[in-house]
C-alpha positions, -999 to +999 in steps of 0.1 A: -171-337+148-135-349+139-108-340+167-133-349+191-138-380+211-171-397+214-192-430+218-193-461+189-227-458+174-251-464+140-281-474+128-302-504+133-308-525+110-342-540+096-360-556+126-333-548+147-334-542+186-317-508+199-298-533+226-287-556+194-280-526+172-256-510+204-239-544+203-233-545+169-218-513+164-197-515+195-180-548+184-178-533+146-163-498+156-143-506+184-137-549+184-148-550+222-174-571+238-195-563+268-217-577+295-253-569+300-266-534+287-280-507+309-303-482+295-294-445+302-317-426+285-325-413+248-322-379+230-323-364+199-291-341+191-307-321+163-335-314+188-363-313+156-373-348+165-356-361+137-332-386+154-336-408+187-303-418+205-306-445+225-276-447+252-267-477+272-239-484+295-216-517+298-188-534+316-157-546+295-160-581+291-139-588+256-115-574+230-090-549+227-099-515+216-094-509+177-104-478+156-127-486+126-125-464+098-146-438+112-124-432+141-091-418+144-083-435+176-102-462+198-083-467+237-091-475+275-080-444+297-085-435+331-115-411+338-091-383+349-079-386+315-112-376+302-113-343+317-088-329+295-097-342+260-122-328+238-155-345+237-187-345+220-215-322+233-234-338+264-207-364+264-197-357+299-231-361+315-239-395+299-202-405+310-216-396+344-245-412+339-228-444+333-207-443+361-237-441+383-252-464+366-225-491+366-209-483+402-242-476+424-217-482+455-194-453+450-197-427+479 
């Protein structure tokens, strides 16, 4: 999927929590800390069953955003931004999800 944008993400390791493993691979990918993680949802992208997705959403807390090696690019940008770039299939929707999910006050 290169020339698209996405989310950090991996594998867990060995005895490894989905919630420690989202950690992990956001601070490896991307340098940044975050507060407490919300579940959003699972889903397998191959749709065979052979891969399960687990989704979470965060607030900043730490870090400035830096590529790893798997990533071109790694930034903040405004949401308005986001309508114009290409992104990963069902990206949008779990982008929405996590604004709902994060800002339950918004009208």
């Amino acid at each position: 999927m290169a020339g698209l944008w996405s989310f950090p993400g991996g594998r867990l390791n060995p005895g490894e929590t989905p919630v420690d493993a989202a950690r992990r691979e956001l601070a490896e990918e991307t340098g940044l800390s975050v507060g407490q993680l919300v579940p959003l949802g699972d889903f397998d992208p191959t749709g065979k069953g052979a891969i399960d997705l687990n989704v979470f959403a965060a607030r900043w807390q730490g870090g400035e955003p830096i590529a790893a090696s798997d990533a071109a690019e790694a930034r903040f940008c405004p949401l308005q931004v986001l309508a114009d770039v290409p992104l990963t299939p069902g990206a949008r929707g779990w982008l929405a999800r996590a604004i709902v999910a994060l800002c339950p006050d918004l009208p």
